[in-house]
VEXVOTI-199947 format. One record per residue: residue number from 0; chain; x, y, z of N, C-alpha, C in turn. Coordinates in nm, 3 decimals. Layout:
% VEXVOTI-199947
R resi chain   neast  nnorth     nup  caeast canorth    caup   ceast  cnorth     cup
R  NUM     A       X       Y       Z       X       Y       Z       X       Y       Z
...
This chain:
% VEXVOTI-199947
R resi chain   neast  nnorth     nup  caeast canorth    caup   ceast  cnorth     cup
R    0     A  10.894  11.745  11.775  10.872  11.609  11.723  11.005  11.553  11.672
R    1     A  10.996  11.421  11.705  11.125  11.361  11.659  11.134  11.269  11.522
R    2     A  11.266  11.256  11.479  11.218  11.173  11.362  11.156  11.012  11.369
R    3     A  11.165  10.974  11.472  11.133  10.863  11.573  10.970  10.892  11.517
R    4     A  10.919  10.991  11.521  10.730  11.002  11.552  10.703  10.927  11.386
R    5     A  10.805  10.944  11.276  10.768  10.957  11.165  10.851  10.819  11.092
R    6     A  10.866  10.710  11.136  10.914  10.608  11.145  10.817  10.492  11.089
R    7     A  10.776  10.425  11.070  10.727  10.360  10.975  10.636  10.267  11.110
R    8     A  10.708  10.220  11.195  10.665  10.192  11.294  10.561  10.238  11.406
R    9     A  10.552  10.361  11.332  10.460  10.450  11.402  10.347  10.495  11.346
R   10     A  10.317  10.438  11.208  10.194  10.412  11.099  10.093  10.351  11.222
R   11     A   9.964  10.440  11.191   9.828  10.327  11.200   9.838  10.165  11.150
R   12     A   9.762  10.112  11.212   9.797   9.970  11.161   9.734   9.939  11.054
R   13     A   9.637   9.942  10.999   9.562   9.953  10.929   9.688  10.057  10.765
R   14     A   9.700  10.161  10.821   9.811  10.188  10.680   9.932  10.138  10.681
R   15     A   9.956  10.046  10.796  10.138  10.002  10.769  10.062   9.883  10.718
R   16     A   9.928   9.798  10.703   9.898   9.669  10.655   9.864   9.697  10.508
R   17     A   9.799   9.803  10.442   9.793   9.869  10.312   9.904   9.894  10.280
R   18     A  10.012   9.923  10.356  10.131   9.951  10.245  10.174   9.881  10.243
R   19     A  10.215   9.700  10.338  10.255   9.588  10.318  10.190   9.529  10.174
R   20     A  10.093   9.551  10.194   9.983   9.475  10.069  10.021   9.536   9.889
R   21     A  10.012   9.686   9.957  10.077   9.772   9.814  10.234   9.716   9.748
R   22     A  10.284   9.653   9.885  10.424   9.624   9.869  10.438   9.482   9.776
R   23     A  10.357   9.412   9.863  10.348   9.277   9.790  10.308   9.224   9.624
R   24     A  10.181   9.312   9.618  10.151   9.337   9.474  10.270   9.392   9.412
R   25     A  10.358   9.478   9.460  10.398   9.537   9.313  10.549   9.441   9.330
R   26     A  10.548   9.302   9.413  10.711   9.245   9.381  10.651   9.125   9.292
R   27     A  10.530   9.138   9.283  10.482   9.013   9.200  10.465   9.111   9.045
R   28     A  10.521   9.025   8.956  10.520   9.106   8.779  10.375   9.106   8.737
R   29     A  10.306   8.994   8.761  10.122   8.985   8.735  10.050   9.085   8.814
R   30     A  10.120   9.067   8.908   9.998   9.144   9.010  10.054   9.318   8.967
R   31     A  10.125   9.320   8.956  10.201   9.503   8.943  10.137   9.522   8.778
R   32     A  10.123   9.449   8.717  10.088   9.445   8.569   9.924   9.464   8.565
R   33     A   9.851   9.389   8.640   9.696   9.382   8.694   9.654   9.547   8.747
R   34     A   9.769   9.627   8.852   9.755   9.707   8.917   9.778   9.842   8.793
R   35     A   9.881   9.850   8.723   9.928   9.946   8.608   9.855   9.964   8.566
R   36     A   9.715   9.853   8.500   9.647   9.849   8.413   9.519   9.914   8.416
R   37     A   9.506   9.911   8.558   9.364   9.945   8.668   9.459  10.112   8.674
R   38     A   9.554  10.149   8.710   9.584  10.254   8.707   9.574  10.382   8.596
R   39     A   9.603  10.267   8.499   9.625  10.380   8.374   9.457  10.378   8.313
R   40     A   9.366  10.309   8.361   9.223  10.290   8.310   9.175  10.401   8.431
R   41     A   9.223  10.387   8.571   9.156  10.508   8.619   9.217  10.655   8.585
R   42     A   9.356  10.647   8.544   9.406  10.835   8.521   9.335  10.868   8.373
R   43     A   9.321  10.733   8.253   9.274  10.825   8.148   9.095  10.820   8.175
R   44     A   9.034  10.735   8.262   8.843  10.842   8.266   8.881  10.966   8.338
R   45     A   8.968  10.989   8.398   9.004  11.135   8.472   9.007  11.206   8.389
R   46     A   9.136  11.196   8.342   9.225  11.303   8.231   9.132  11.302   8.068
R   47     A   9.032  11.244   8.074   9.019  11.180   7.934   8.949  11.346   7.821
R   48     A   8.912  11.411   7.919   8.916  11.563   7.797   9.031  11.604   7.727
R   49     A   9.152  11.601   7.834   9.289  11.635   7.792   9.353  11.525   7.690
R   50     A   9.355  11.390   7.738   9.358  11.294   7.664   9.346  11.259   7.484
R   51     A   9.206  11.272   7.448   9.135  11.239   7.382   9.213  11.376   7.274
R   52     A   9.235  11.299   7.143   9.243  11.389   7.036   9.125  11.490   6.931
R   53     A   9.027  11.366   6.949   8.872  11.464   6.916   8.764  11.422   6.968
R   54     A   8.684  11.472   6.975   8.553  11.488   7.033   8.504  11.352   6.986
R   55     A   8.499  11.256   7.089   8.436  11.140   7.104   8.283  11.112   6.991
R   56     A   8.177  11.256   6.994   8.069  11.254   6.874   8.029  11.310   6.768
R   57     A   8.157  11.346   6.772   8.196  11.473   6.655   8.141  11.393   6.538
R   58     A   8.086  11.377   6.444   8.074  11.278   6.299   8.157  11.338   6.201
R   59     A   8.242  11.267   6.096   8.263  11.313   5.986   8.250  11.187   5.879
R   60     A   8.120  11.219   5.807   8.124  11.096   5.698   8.241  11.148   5.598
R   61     A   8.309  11.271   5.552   8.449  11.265   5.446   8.533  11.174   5.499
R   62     A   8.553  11.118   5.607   8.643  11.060   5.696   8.631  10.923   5.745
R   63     A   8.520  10.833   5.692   8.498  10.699   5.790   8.572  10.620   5.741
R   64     A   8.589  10.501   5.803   8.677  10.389   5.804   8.805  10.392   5.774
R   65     A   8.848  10.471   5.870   9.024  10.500   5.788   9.083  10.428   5.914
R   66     A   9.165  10.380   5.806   9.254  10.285   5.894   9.352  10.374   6.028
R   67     A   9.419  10.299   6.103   9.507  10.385   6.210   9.604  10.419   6.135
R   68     A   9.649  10.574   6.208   9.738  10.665   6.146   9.631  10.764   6.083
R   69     A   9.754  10.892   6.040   9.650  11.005   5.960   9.601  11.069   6.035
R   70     A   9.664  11.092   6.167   9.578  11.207   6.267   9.458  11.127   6.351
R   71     A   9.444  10.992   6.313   9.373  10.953   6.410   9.450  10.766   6.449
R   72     A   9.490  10.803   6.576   9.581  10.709   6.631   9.561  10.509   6.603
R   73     A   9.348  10.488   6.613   9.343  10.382   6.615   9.180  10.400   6.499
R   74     A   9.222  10.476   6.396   9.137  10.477   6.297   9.034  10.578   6.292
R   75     A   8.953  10.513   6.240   8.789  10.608   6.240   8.711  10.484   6.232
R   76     A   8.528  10.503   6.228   8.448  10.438   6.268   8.376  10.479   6.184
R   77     A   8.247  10.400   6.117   8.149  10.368   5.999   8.105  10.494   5.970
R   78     A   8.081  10.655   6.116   8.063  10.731   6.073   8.162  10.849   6.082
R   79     A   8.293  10.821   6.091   8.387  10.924   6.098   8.444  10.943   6.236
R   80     A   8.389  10.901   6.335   8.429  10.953   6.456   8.607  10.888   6.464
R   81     A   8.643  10.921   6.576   8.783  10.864   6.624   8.785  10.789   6.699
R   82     A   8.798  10.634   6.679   8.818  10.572   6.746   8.888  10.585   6.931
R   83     A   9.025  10.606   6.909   9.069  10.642   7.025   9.016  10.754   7.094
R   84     A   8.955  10.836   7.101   8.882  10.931   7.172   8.726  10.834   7.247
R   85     A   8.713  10.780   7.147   8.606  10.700   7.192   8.648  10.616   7.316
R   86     A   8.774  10.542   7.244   8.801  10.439   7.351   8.782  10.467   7.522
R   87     A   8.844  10.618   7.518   8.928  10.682   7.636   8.794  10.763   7.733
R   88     A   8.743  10.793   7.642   8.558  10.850   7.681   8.509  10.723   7.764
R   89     A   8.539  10.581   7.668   8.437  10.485   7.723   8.496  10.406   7.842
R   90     A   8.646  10.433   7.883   8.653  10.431   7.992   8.585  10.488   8.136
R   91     A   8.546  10.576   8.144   8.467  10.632   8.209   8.314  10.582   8.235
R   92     A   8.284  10.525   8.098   8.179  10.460   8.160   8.187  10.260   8.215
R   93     A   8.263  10.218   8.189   8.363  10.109   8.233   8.379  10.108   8.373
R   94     A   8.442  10.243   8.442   8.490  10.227   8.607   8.331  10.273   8.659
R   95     A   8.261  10.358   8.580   8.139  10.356   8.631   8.068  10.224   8.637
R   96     A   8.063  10.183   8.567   7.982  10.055   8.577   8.042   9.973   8.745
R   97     A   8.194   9.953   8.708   8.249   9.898   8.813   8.196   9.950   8.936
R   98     A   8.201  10.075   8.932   8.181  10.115   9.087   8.065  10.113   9.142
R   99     A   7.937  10.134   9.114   7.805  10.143   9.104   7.770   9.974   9.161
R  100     A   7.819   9.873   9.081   7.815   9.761   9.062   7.886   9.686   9.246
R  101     A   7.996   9.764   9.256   8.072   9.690   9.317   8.002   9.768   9.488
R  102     A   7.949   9.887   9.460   7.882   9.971   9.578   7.737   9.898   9.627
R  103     A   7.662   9.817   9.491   7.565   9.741   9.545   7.561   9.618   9.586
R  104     A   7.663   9.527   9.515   7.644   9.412   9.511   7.721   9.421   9.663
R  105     A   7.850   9.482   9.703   7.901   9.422   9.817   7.871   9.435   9.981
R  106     A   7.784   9.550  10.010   7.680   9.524  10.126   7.576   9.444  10.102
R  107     A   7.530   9.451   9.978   7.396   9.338  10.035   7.448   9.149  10.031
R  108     A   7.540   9.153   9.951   7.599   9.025   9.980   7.651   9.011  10.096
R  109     A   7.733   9.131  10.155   7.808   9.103  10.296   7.696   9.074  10.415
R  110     A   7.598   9.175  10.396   7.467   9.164  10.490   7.389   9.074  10.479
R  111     A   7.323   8.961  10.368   7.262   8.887  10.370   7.340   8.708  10.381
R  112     A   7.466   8.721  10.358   7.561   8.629  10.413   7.625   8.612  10.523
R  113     A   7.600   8.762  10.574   7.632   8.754  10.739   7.553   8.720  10.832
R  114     A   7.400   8.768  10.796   7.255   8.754  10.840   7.229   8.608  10.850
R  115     A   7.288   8.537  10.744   7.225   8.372  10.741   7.315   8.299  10.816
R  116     A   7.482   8.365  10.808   7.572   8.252  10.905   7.590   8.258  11.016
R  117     A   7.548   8.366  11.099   7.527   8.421  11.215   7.379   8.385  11.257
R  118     A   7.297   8.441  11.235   7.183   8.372  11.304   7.120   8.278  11.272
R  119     A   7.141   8.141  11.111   7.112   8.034  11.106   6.954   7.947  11.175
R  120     A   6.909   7.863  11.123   6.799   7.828  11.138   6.669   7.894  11.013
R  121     A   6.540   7.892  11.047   6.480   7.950  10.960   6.512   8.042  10.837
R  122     A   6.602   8.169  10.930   6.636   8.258  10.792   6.745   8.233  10.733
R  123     A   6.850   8.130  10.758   6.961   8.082  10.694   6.886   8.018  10.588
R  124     A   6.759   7.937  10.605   6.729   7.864  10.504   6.702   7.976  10.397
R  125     A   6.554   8.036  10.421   6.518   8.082  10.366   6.643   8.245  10.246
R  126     A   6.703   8.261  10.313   6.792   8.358  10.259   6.858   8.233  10.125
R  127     A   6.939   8.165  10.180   6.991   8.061  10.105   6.937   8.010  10.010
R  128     A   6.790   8.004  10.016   6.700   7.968   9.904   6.708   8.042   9.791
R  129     A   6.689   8.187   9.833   6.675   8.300   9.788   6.793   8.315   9.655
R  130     A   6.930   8.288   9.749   7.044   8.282   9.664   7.075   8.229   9.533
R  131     A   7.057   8.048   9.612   7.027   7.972   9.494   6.954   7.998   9.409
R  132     A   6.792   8.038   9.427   6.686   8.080   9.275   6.813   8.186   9.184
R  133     A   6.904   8.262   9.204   6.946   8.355   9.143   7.073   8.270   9.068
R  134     A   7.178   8.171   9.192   7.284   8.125   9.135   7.222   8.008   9.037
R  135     A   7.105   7.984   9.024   7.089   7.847   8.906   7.046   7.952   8.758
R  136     A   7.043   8.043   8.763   7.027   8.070   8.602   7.202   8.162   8.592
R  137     A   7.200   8.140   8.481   7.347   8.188   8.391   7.331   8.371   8.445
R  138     A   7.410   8.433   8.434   7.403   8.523   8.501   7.393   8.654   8.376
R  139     A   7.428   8.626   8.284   7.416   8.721   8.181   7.298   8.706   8.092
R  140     A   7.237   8.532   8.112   7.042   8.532   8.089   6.967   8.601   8.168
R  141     A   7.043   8.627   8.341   6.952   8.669   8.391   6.947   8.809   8.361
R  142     A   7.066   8.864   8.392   7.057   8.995   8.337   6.991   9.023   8.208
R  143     A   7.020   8.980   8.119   6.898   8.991   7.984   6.775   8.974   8.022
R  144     A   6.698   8.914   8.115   6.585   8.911   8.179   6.542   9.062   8.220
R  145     A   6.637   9.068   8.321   6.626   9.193   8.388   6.633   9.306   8.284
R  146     A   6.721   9.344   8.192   6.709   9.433   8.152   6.603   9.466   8.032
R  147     A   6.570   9.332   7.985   6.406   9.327   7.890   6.342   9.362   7.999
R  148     A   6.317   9.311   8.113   6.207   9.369   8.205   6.151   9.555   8.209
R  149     A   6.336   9.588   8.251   6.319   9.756   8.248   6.325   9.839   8.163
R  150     A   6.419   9.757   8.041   6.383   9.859   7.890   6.539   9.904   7.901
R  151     A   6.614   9.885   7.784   6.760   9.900   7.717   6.803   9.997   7.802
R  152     A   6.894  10.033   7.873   6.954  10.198   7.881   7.149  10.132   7.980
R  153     A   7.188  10.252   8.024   7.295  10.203   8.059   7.281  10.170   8.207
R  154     A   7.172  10.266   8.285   7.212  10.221   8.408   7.104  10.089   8.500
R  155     A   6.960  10.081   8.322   6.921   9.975   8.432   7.015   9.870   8.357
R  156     A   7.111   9.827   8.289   7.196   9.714   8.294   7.264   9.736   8.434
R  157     A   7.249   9.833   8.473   7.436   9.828   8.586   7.285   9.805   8.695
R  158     A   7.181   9.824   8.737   7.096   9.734   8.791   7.081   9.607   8.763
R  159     A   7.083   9.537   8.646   7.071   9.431   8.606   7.163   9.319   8.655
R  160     A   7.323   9.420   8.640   7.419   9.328   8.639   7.433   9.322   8.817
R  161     A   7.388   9.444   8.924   7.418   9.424   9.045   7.357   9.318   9.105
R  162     A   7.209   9.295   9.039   7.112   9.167   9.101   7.155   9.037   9.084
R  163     A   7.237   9.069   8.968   7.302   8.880   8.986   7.423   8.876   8.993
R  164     A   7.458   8.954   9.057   7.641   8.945   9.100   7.635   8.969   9.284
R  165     A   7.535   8.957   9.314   7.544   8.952   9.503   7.548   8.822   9.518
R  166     A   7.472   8.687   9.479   7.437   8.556   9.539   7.605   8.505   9.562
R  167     A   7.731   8.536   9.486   7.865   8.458   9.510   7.860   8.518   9.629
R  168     A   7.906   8.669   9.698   7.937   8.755   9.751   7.847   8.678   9.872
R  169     A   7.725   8.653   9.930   7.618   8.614  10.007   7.694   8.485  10.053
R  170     A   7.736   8.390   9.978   7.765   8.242   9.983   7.909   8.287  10.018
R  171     A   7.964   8.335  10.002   8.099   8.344  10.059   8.094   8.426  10.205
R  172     A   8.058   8.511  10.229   8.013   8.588  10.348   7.969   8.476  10.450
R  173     A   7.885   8.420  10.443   7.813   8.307  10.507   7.919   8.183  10.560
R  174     A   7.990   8.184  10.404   8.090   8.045  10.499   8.185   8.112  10.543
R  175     A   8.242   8.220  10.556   8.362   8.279  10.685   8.303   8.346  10.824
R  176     A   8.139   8.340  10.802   8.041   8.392  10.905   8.055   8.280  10.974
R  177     A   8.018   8.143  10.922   8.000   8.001  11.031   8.158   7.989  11.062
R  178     A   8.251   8.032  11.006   8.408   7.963  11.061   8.435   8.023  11.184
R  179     A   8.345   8.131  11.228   8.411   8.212  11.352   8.312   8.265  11.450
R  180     A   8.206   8.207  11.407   8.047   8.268  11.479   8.042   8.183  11.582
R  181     A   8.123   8.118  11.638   8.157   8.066  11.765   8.247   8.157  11.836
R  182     A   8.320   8.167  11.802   8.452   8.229  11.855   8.454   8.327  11.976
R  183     A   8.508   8.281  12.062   8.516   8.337  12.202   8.457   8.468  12.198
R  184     A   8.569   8.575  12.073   8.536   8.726  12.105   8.381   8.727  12.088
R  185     A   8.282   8.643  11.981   8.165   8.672  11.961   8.066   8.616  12.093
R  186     A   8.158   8.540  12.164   8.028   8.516  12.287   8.101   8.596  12.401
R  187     A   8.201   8.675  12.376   8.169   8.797  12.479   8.107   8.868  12.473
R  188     A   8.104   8.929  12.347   7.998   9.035  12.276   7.864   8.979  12.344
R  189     A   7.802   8.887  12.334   7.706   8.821  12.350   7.667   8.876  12.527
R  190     A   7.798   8.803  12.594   7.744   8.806  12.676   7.774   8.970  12.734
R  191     A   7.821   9.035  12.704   7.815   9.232  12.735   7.661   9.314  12.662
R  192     A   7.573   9.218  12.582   7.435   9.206  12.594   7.449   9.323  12.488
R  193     A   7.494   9.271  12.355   7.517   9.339  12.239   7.384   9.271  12.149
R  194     A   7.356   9.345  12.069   7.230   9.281  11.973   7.329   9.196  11.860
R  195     A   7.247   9.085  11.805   7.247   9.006  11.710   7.325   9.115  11.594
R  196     A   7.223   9.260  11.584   7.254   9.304  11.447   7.364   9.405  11.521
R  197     A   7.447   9.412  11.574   7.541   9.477  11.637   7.638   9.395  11.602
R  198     A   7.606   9.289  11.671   7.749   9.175  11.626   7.794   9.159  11.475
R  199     A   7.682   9.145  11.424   7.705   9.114  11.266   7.765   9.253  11.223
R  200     A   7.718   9.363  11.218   7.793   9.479  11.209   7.898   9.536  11.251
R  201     A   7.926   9.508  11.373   8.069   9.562  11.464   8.164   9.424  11.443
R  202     A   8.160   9.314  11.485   8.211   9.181  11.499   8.277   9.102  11.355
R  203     A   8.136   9.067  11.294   8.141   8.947  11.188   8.218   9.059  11.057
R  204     A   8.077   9.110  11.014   8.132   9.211  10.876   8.287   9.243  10.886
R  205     A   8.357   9.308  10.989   8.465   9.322  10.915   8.552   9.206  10.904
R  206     A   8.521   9.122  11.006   8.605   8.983  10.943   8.617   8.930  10.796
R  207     A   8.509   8.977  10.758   8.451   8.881  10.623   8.519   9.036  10.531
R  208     A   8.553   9.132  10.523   8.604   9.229  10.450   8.717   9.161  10.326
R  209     A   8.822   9.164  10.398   8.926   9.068  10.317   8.916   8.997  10.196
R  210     A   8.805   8.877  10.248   8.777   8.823  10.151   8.652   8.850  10.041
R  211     A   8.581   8.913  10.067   8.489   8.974  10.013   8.544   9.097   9.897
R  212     A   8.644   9.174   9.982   8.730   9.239   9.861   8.759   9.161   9.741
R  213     A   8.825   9.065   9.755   8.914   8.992   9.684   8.810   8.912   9.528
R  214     A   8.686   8.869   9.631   8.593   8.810   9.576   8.521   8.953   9.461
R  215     A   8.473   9.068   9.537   8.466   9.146   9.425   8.530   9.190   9.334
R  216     A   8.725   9.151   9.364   8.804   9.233   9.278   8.786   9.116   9.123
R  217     A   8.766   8.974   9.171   8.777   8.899   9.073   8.681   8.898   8.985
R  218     A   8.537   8.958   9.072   8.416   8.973   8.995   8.395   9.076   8.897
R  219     A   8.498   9.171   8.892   8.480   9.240   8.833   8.518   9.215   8.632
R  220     A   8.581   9.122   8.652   8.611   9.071   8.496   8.493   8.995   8.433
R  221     A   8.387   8.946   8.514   8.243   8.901   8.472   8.185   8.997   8.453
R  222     A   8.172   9.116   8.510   8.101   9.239   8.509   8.125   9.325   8.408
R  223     A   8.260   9.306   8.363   8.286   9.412   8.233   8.227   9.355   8.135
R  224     A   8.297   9.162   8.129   8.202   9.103   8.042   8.066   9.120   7.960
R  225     A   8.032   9.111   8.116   7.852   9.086   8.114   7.760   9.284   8.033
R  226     A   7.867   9.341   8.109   7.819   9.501   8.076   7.861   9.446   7.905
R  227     A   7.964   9.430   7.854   7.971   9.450   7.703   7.879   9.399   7.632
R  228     A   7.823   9.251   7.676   7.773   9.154   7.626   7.578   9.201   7.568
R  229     A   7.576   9.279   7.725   7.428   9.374   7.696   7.453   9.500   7.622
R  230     A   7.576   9.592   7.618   7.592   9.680   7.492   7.599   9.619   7.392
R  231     A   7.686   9.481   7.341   7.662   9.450   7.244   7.481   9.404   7.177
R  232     A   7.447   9.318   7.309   7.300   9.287   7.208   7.185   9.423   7.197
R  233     A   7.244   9.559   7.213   7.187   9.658   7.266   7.103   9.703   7.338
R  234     A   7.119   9.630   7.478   7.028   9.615   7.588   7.151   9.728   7.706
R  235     A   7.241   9.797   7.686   7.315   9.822   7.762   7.287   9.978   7.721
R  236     A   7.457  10.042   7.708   7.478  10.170   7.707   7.408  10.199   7.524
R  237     A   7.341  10.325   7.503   7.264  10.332   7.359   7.361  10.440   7.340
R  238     A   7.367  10.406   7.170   7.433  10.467   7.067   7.368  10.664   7.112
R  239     A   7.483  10.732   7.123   7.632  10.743   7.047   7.710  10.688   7.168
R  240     A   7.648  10.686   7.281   7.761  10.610   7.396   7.882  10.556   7.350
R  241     A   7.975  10.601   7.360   8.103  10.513   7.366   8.128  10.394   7.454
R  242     A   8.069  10.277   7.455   8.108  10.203   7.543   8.166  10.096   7.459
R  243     A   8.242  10.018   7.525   8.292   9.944   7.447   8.259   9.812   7.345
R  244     A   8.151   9.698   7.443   8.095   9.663   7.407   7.961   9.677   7.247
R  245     A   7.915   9.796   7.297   7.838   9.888   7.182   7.925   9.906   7.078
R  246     A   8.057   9.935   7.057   8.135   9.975   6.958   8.146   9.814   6.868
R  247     A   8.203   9.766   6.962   8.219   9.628   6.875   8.074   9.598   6.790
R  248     A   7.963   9.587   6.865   7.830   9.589   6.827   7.824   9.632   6.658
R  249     A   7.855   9.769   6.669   7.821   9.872   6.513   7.942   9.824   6.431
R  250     A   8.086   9.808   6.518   8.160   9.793   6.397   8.214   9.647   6.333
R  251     A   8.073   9.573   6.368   8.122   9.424   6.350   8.025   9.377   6.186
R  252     A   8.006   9.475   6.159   7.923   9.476   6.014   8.060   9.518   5.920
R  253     A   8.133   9.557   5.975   8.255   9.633   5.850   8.407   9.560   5.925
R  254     A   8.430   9.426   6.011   8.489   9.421   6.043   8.619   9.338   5.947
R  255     A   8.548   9.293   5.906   8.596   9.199   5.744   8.733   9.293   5.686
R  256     A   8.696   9.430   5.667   8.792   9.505   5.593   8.835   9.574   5.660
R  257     A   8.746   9.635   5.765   8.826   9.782   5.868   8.846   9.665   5.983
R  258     A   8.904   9.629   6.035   8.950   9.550   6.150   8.913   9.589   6.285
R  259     A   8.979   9.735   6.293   9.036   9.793   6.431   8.893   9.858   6.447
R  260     A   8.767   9.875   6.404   8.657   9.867   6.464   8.646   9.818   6.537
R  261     A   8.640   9.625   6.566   8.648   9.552   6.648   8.751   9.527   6.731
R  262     A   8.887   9.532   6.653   8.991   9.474   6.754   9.058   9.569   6.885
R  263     A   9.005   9.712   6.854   9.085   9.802   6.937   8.959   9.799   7.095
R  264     A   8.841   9.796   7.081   8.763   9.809   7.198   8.757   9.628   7.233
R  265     A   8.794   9.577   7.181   8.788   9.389   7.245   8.951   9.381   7.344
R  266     A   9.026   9.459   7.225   9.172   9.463   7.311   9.160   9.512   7.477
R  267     A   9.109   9.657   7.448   9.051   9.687   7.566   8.982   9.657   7.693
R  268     A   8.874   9.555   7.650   8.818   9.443   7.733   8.892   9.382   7.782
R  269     A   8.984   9.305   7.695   9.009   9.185   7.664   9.119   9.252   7.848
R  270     A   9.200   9.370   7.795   9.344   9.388   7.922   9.250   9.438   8.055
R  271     A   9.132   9.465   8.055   9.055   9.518   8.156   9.063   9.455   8.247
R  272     A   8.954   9.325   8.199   8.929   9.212   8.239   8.997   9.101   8.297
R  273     A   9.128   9.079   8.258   9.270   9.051   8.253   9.314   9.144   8.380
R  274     A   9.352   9.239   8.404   9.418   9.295   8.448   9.316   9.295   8.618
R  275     A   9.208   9.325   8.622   9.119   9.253   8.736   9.154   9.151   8.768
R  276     A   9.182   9.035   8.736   9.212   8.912   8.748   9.296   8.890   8.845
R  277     A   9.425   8.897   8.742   9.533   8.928   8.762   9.582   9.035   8.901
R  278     A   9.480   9.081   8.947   9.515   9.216   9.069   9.446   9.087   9.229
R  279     A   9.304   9.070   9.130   9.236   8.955   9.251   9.327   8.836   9.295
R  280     A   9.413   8.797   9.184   9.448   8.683   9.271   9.643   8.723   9.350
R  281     A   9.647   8.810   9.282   9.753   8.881   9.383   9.705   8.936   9.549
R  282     A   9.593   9.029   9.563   9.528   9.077   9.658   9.501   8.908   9.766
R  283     A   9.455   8.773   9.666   9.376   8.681   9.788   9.576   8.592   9.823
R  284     A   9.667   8.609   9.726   9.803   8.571   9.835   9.820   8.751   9.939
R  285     A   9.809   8.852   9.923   9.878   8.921   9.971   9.775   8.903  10.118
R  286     A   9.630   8.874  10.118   9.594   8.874  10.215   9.589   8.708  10.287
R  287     A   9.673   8.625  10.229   9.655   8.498  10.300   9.784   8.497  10.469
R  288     A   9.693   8.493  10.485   9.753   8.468  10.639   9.885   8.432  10.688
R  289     A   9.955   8.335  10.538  10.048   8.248  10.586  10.143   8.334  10.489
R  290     A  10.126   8.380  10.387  10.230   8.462  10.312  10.234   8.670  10.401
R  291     A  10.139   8.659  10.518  10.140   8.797  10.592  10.250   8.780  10.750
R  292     A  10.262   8.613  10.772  10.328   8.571  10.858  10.448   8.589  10.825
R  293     A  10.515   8.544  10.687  10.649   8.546  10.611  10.707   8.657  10.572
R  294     A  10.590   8.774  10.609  10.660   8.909  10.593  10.648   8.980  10.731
């Protein structure tokens, strides 16, 4: 083998277009800042046994509300625990939420937005209907719906929150389904006597990938939201859970004097959420067409 085989030029296309993309994000300071942030939130739910200075449910009432410092980095909590151990624990349930979330909502949005812009007529309506009943209520009422329906816990919220985070995902699928559901390659397919649900699967879906990424990467800062918003009214993750939301919840009765109850798991949110953002709208230039031409 020559060094020729191992040439950059000689990447799958598919990984020389991932490492263009990897490339692009990290010359932009937001987008490399968005990406760090998502990085260092996925190595500490990894690492987070090694991490963590004490046991996330350890209690010590000799010990509550102590400010940061003193062996514990970002305080203690109403009943002694350690804040930062908590924090780093409740990461873990954070990318869980994300992933769970982002594993349901983005086939059935890709599939029922591909389903309506592709074969159109009757079930375009009717799907579309479907959507709308979901996109006209607020999305964190609905989820409070949903999760009074099934009863407080952590994962029917991350059910809760997947049912009303598909209808964007559906509506976007649908309008890059009609921009190309003409398109020559799809009436060859057609005519080599491919099924409807072949096309949409082999053909349309991965067209619509791209943007559908991009659309979930941004969704994901509503989703952390929305997850805190049901730990906070305690419809989400239940006590001793470390989640973040929940923390703010308990320590917003003592926040007056102990602060970093509240401010250290909102901070947290606050760069999560942020840092999603910030990655989505780097990811929708790195995949725009006209800034992939210029490189």
């Amino acid at each position: 083998m020559t060094d020729a085989a191992y040439s950059p030029a000689r990447l799958p296309g598919w990984l020389s277009a991932l490492r263009n993309i990897f490339a692009y994000l990290l010359r932009s300071p937001t987008s490399a800042f968005g990406l760090a942030v998502i990085a260092i939130l996925v190595l500490t739910a990894i690492l987070a046994p090694w991490i963590a200075t004490h046991d996330p449910f350890t209690q010590n009432l000799d010990n509550v509300l102590q400010p940061p410092g003193n062996g514990h980095l970002f305080g203690t909590d109403e009943l002694g625990r350690d804040i930062f151990s908590r924090l780093v624990y409740g990461a873990r349930i954070t990318l869980r939420i994300i992933f769970l979330v982002s594993v349901v909502v983005g086939p059935i949005g890709l599939i029922v937005g591909a389903t309506a812009g592709y074969v159109g007529g009757w079930m375009d309506a009717v799907l579309m209907r479907v959507t709308d009943i979901f996109l006209a209520f607020p999305s964190l009422i609905l989820s409070l719906a949903f999760v009074a329906a099934l009863g407080p816990s952590l994962n029917n919220a991350i059910i809760a929150i997947a049912l009303t985070s598909w209808p964007p995902i559906a509506r976007l699928a649908r309008a890059e389904t009609m921009t190309f559901r003409k398109a020559d390659y799809i009436a060859a397919a057609r005519l080599q006597g491919a099924s409807p649900m072949r096309i949409i699967l082999k053909s349309i879906i991965p067209m619509c990938l791209p943007s559908v990424a991009i659309r979930l990467t941004l969704n994901m800062a509503t989703v952390i939201l929305t997850a805190a918003g049901l730990g906070f009214l305690g419809l989400g993750a239940q006590p001793p859970e470390p989640e973040w939301g929940a923390m703010i919840a308990t320590g917003r009765r003592y926040m007056i004097d102990s602060w970093w109850l509240v401010a250290c798991p909102g901070v947290a949110i606050l760069c999560v959420s942020l840092a999603f953002n910030l990655l989505g709208d780097g990811l929708r230039d790195a995949l725009d067409p006209k800034q992939m031409n210029r490189r």
